[in-house]
Structure formats: C-alpha cells, structure tokens
N, C-alpha and C positions, 0 to 999 in steps of 0.2 A: 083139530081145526087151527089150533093157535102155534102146532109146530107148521102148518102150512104156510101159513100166513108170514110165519119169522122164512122162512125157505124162501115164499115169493120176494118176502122186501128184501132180501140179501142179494136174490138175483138181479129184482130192480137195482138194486145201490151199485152193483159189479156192473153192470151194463151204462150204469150213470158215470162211474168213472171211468171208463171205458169209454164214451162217450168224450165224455170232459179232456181226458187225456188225449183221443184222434185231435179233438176242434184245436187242444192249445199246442197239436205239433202243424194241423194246418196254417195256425195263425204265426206259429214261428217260422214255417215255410214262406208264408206270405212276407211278414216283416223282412225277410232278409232278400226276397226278390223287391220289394218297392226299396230297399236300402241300395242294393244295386244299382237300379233303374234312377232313383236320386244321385248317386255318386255319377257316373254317367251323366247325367243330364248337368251336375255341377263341373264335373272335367269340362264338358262342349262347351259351358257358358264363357268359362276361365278362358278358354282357348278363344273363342269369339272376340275379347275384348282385347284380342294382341294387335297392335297398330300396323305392324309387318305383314302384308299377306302372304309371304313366301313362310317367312317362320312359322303363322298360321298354319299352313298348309302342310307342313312339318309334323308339328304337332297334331295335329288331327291323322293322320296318315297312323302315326304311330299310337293312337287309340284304337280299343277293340269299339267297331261301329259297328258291330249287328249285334240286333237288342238280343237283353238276355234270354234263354230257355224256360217258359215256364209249365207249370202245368195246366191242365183242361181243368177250370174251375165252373165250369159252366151248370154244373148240379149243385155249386155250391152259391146260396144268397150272399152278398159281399154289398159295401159299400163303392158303390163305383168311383166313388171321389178317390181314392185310395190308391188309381190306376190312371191320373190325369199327369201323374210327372211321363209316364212310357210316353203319352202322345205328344207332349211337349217335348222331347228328349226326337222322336224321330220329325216332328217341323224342324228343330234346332237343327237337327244334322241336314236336312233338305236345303236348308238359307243359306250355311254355311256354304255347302258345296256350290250353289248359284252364285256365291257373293266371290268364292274363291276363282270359278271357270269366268268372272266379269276381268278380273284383276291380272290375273297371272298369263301371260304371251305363252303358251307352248311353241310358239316358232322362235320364240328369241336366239333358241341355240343355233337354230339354223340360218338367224341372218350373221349370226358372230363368225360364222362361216366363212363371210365374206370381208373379213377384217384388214384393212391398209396400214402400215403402217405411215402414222401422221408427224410431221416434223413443223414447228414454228418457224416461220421464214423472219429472220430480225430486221427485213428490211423493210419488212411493211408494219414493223411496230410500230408504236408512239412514245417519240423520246422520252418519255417516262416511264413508259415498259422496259425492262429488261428478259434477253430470253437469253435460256442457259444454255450451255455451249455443246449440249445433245441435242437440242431443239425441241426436250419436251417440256418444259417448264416457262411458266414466263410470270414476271413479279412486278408488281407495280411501286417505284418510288417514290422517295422525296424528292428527290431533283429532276432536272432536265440534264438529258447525256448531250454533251456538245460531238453530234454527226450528222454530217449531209443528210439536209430535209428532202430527199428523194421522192420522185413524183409517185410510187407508189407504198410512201410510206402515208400511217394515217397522220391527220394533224390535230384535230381541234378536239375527236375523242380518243380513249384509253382503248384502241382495240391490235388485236393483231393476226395476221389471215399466214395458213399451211403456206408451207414451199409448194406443196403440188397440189394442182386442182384438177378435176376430175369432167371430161363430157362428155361419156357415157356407161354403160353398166350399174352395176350395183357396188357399197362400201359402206363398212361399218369402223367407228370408232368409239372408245371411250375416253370421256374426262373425267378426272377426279377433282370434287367439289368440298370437299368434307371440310369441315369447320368455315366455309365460306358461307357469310348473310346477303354477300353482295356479287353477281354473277350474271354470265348474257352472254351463248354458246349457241352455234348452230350454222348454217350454211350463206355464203356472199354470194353476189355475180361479182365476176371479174371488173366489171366496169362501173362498180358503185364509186360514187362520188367520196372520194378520202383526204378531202381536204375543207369540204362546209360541213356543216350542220349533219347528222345520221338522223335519219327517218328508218324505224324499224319495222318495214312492212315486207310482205312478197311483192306490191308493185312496184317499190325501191330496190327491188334485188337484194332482199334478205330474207330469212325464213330461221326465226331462232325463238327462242326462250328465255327466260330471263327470270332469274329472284331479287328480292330488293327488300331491304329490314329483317330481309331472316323472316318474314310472313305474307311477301307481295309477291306471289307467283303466277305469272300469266305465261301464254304466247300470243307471239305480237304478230297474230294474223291480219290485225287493222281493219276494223277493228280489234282492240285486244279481248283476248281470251283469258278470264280469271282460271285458276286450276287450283286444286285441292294442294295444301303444301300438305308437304312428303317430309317427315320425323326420319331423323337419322337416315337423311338422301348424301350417301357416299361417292357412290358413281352414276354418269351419265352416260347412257350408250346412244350414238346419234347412228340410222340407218337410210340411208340413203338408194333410190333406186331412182335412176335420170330418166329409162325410159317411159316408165308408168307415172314419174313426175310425185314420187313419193317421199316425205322427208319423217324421219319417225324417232321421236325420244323415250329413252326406256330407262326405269330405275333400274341398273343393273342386278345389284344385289337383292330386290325385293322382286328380281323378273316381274313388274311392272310394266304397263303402257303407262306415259303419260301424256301425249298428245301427236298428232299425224296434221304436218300438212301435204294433201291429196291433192289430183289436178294442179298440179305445180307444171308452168311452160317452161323449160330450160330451154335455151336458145343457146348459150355460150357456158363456158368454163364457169363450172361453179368450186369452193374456195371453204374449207374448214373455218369456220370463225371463232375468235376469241375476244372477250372480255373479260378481263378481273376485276373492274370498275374500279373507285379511286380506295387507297389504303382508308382504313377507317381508323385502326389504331396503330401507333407504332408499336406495341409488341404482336402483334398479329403480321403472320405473314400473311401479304393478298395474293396469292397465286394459285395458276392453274397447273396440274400438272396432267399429261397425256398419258395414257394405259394402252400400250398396245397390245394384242392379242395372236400368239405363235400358235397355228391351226398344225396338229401333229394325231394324226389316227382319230381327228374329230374330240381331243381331250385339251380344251383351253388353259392355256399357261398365259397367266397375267402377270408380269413382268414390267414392274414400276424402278 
C-alpha cells in the first residue's frame, strides 16, 4: 500500500512538473510576443511624432507593419489586459496611414512635369532689389540703385515679377526659401497697379502667400487665410493651371499641399511674383533664389 501510494505521488509530482514546465515555456512564449507587439507599437509612436510627413512616410514604409504571428491561445485562460498594446499598435498604424494619404500629394510628380523655366525680370524690380545676372536670384538692399523708375517697375513695395508670363495651359515652378522669416511668392495680373499702395488679394490681381516673423503664415485670399507653419520649409513649388483657374503651393521636399487657390478668373497674362520683404539683419542674406526643374525620362534634376 505505502509502495503504491510513494508510486502514485511521484507520478503526481512528474506530471506537476511537467505541467509547471509546458505553462513557464507558454508564458515565455507569450512574454516575448507582447515584447514584440510593445517594440512595434513603440517604433509607430516614435515615427508618428516626426514633424516631416514625407520622412514620416519613409520611415513607416520601412517598418515591418503586419502584426506579429502568434499562436491559437484560445484553450488557454490569459489575462486580457496583456493583449491591449496589439490593438493599440494596429489603430496607431490605421491613423498614421489616414494622416499620411491627408498630407502627402501623389500627383505632385506629375505636375513637376510641367515645370518653366522662370527668370526675374530687373526691370520690374524695386530699386532696392537687386536681381543676379541669371535671373534667378534676387536680394534685397541697403540702398537705392540710381536707374530709370520705369513704368513697369514696382515702386513703393519690395517686389519683383518673371520675364515671362503665361495665358494659358498649365506651369510649375520652385522657390527656394530656406532660412528666410520674411517672404510673399505667388502669382500677379499684369496690369496690377506697381506704383501705389499693394493690396494682396485675388480681386487685386494677386493670388500668393506669404510668411512674416518666421510664425505668420497665411494666404491672402482676402480674406486671409491663417495656415499651419511648416518647420524646416526649404522649397516652394507654385502650380499653376489657367484654364481650370487653379493656383497650388506645395512643400516640395515634404510633398506637401499647403494651400489651392480654385475658381480663379484669369482674363489676361498672369506674371511669377516675388517678394523678399525688407533685410531684417545685415548678416542675413534676404533673398530669393529660383529652382528650376530639367524633365529627362520623368527623373527630376534640380539645378540651383
């Protein structure tokens, strides 16, 4: 009786460890899928908080996003709290990709398609502008240039309009903005008044945008239009299409929208515009300079 009895508890105690030993390779199974599932779900958060949507979008791409493999625990009781990062990890990745398809223009390459090359015209500067001797740059000084006040130069503001202006089809350009606080880029009528006061509207015959302190970014639909400032905005891409009356600014490097003015009535020659607003420091250069874009087998070469 009492050798039986040593017999049964030993089988008991082998079956208990046996036991013991399956649950603590389950549980180490487990620990290292919710370790996964938290690294994952800490990668997405990291990547969310990038202010770039384009590099965003980068980085996410080059994460593994399908959640991991796990096993059928469904015979086994578990704490369910233990499984609330998986569902937080695949919302995180749902928002992400919504937040990304709001941000990012898939068409931008193809209005870059349609890129001019843009030239400043020095005659319609303000003799306190200077434009460089390519036509793409142009710098705001300390002095007044002594040269003929020419009827279609401006006068009383700091602006300066392309050599050639456009009245029909579609064009794309860029400007380059980078370390500039103070800027005002976008599209004239020909026949804007360049000698009083600038009113910056579309029923003044303009359609632009404009930054001011480095944190005042609107477009001046008129009323204006406040806009989210844009961290480390290097280039500007302006798109233009005359006959759908469409004018459209894009972060280039962040492929970006950041604002369309739509139902625009072009009636005559519309005119690249420029402002670099007044120097603010003398070691600061105030200028703009132009990006033109060379269209070869659909592979953009930017050439500053």
């Amino acid at each position: 009786m009492k050798r039986s009895q040593a017999e049964l508890s030993e089988v008991i105690e082998m079956k208990q460890k046996k036991t013991e030993k399956e649950a603590k390779g389950f549980i180490k199974e487990l620990e290292g899928e919710i370790m996964q599932i938290k690294q994952q779900s800490l990668q997405l958060n990291q990547v969310s908080l990038d202010a770039d949507p384009f590099t965003l979008l980068e980085k996410f791409i080059s994460l593994t996003i399908m959640p991991p493999q796990v096993k059928e625990w469904s015979d086994v009781t578990l704490n369910r709290d233990q499984f609330i990062a998986q569902g937080a990890w695949a919302k995180l990745e749902t928002t992400i990709m919504r937040e990304i398809s709001m941000v990012c223009d898939p068409d931008l390459k193809e209005k870059q398609q349609h890129a001019v090359d843009v030239s400043l015209d020095p005659d319609t500067a303000n003799l306190y502008l200077t434009v460089s001797a390519d036509g793409k740059q142009v710098t705001h000084g300390d002095r007044k240039r002594n040269l003929p006040d020419k009827p279609e130069r401006f006068g009383n503001v700091f602006n300066v309009l392309a050599k050639d202006g456009f009245s029909a089809g579609k064009f794309y350009y860029e400007v380059q903005v980078k370390d500039k606080t103070q800027w005002n880029l976008g599209l004239a009528n020909q026949s804007i008044n360049r000698k009083g006061d600038m009113r910056l509207s579309p029923m003044h015959g303009y359609w632009t945008i404009w930054l001011r302190n480095g944190h005042e970014f609107q477009a001046n639909a008129g009323p204006a239009v406040n806009l989210p400032v844009r961290e480390r905005l290097q280039k500007v891409g302006v798109f233009v299409d005359y006959e759908t009356g469409q004018v459209s600014f894009y972060d280039v490097d962040a492929r970006a929208h950041i604002y369309s003015f739509t139902g625009c009535n072009f009636t005559e020659r519309i005119f690249p515009f420029f402002s670099p607003s007044q120097r603010q420091l003398k070691s600061v250069c105030s200028c703009f300079r132009i990006v033109y874009l060379y269209c070869y087998d659909a592979v953009m070469l930017r050439c500053l």
